[in-house]
N, C-alpha and C positions, 0 to 999 in steps of 0.2 A: 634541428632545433637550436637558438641561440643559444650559446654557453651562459647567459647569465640565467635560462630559464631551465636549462641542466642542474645546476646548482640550488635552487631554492628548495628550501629543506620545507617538509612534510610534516604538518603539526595535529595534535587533536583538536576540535573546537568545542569551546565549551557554550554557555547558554549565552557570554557577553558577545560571540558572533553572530548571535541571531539576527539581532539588524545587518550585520554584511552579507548572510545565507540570504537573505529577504533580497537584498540590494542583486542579490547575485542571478536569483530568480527573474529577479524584473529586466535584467538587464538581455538576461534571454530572449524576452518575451513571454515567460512565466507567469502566472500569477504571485505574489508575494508570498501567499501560502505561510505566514508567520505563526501562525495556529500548531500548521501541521511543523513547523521545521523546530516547533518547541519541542512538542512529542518526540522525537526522533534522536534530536537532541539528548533529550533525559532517558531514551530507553533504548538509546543504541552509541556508537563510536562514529563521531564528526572527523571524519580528516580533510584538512583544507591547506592548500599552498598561499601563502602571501603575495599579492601582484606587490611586484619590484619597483613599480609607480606611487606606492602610498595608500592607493585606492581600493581599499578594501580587498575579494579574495580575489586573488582567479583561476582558482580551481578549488570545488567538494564534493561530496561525497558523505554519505551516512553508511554505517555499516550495524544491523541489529540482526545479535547473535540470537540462537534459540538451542544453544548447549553445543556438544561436541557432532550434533547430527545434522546441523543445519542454520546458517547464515543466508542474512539475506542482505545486497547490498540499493542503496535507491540515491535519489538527488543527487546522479551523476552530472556537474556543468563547471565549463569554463567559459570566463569570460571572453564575451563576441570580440575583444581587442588580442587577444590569446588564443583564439581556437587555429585549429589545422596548423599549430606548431610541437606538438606532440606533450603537450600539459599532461593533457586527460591520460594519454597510456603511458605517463608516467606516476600518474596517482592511481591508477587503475589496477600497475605493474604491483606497486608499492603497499595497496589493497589486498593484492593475494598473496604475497608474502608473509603477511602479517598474517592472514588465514590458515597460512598451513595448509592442513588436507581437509578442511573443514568443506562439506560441499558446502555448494555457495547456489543462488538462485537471485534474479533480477528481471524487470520487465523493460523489455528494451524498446522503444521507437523507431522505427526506420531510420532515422539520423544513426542512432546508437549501436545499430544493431552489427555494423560492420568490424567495428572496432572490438566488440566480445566477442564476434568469431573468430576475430583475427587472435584473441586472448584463449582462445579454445573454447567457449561456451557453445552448447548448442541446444537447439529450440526444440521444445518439448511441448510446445503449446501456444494457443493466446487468448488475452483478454479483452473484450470488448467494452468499451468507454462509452458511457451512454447516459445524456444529461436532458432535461429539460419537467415539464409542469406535469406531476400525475395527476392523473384525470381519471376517474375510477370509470371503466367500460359496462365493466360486467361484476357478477357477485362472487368473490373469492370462497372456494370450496371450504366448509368448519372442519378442516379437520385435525386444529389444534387450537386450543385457548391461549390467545396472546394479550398480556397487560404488561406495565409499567414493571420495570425489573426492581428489586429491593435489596437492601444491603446480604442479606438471606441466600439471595440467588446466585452472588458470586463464587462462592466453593464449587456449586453446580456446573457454571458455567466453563470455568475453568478447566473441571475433569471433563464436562465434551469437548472443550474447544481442543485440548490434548489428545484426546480420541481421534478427533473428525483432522484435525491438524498434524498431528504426527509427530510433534514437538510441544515442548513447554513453553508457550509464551507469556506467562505470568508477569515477566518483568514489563512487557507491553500493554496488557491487558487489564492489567490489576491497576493503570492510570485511566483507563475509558472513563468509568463514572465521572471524571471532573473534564473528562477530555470533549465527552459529548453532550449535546445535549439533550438528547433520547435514546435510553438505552430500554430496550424491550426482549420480553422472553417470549417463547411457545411452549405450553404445556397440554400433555395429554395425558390422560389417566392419573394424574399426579408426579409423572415424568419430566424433565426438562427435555424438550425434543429440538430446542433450536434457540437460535438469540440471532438479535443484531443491535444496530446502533447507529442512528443520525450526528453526524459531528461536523460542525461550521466548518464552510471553509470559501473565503469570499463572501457571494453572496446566494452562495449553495448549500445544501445538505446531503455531506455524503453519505451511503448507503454503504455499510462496509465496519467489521465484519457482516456477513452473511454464511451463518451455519445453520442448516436445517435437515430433518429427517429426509423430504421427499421436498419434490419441486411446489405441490399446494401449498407445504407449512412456510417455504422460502414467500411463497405469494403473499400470504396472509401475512407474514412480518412484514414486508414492504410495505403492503395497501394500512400496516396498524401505522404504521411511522408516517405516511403519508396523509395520515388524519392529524397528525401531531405537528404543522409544520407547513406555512403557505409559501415556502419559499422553493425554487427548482430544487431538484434533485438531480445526485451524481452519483454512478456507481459503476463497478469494472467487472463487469460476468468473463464468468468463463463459457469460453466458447460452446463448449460440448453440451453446455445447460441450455441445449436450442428452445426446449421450449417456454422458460423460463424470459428467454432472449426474446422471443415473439409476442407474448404477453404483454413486456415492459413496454415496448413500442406499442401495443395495440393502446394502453392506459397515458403513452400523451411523450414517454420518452424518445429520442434520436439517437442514435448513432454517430460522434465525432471521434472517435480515434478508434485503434486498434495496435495493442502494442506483443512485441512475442515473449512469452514466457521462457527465459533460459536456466539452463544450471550448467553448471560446472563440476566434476567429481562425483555426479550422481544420471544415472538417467532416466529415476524417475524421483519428485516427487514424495515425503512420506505421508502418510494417512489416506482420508478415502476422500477422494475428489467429488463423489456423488453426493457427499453433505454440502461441499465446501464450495459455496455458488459465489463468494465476492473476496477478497481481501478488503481487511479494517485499511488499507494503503497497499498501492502498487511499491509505493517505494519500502513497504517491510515485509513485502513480497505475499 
């Protein structure tokens, strides 16, 4: 690596680099994702290297903690003029340093995946990417009442989304309501049994979180949000929810990516994955 890309010092990014996060996206081949790189921004740690050229970053990274049990790291990219000179695993290096012994958890890409092995992480899983027009097939099982979420609902939400999640994510969560623009519950017996939430992004809706008792009440929230909203849908299952997977696709979604779920310091995982059918982002893990 050249010594002058040795030496560029490691900063936090606050919301005024949002347009360079963007720039940085696109520069990829990313989508700009401006929406989401706000969120992330305000509910986790931006670190970003300065390119030596003037030209905005070229190297970031977001890092959203979830207390002393669990970090998750996402929006790993260096600029295509900068790649494959060791930018990234030195912001990557520079990432778990600052972590400590904090496990850590990220969903990597086949590009990415090399470089966090090489950092010790290992695959404990993966998620499937899956976008396109729902098309309702068939008639989703009743077996939970899903409406409109209410300012009411969030105390609830939050002690399952702790439950099903394994961590506190309050400081992420507690911004959805302005983050999305469909936030929905499942209720049974007068229980909260589940939630999720559509949030812009391009000219998609993504599906995510995705918390529910069983895989019908995960259906029913999807098929409630996909009445709310003629625009594609996007959402990140996890693998092991096959049947959930075959549904989506039976109701009009595809399959375009597939990324591996890693951690580092842990080998598994906290809470019960058998709720936890989407991440609200791949990149907050």
């Amino acid at each position: 690596m050249p010594t002058l890309l040795a030496e560029l010092s490691i900063r936090h990014l606050t919301h005024g680099d949002l347009s360079a996060c963007a720039d940085l996206s696109e520069d990829r081949g990313w989508p700009r994702e401006e929406h989401k790189w706000g969120l992330l921004l305000s509910a986790g740690t931006g670190h970003g290297i300065d390119a030596p050229d003037g030209k905005g970053l070229a190297a970031a990274c977001v890092v959203t903690s979830y207390g002393p049990g669990l970090a998750a790291i996402g929006m790993v990219l260096v600029a295509e003029r900068f790649s494959r000179q060791g930018i990234g695993r030195r912001l990557m290096r520079h990432v778990l340093a600052e972590a400590g012994g904090t496990p850590l958890t990220l969903h990597a890409t086949p590009t990415g995946r090399p470089l966090y092995e090489e950092l010790g992480f290992e695959v404990q899983g993966r998620a499937e990417m899956l976008r396109g027009h729902f098309t309702p097939r068939e008639t989703v099982p009743s077996v939970a009442a899903t409406r409109a979420a209410t300012a009411e609902d969030i105390p609830r939400m939050l002690r399952l989304d702790a439950e099903v999640f394994g961590a506190d994510r309050t400081a992420l969560l507690a911004r959805l309501p302005a983050f999305a623009d469909h936030l929905r519950v499942a209720e049974r017996a007068g229980e909260l049994v589940g939630y999720t939430a559509a949030w812009p992004n391009m000219d998609t809706h993504v599906v995510g979180p995705l918390i529910a008792e069983n895989t019908d009440t995960a259906k029913a929230l999807i098929a409630s949000l996909a009445r709310c909203t003629d625009r594609p849908l996007r959402t990140d299952i996890d693998v092991r929810h096959e049947e959930l997977l075959r549904w989506v696709r039976a109701q009009g979604l595809e399959t375009v990516a597939h990324n591996a779920v890693m951690t580092l310091g842990t080998q598994e995982l906290p809470g019960d994955w058998t709720r936890r059918f989407a991440p609200l982002t791949v990149a907050a893990g």
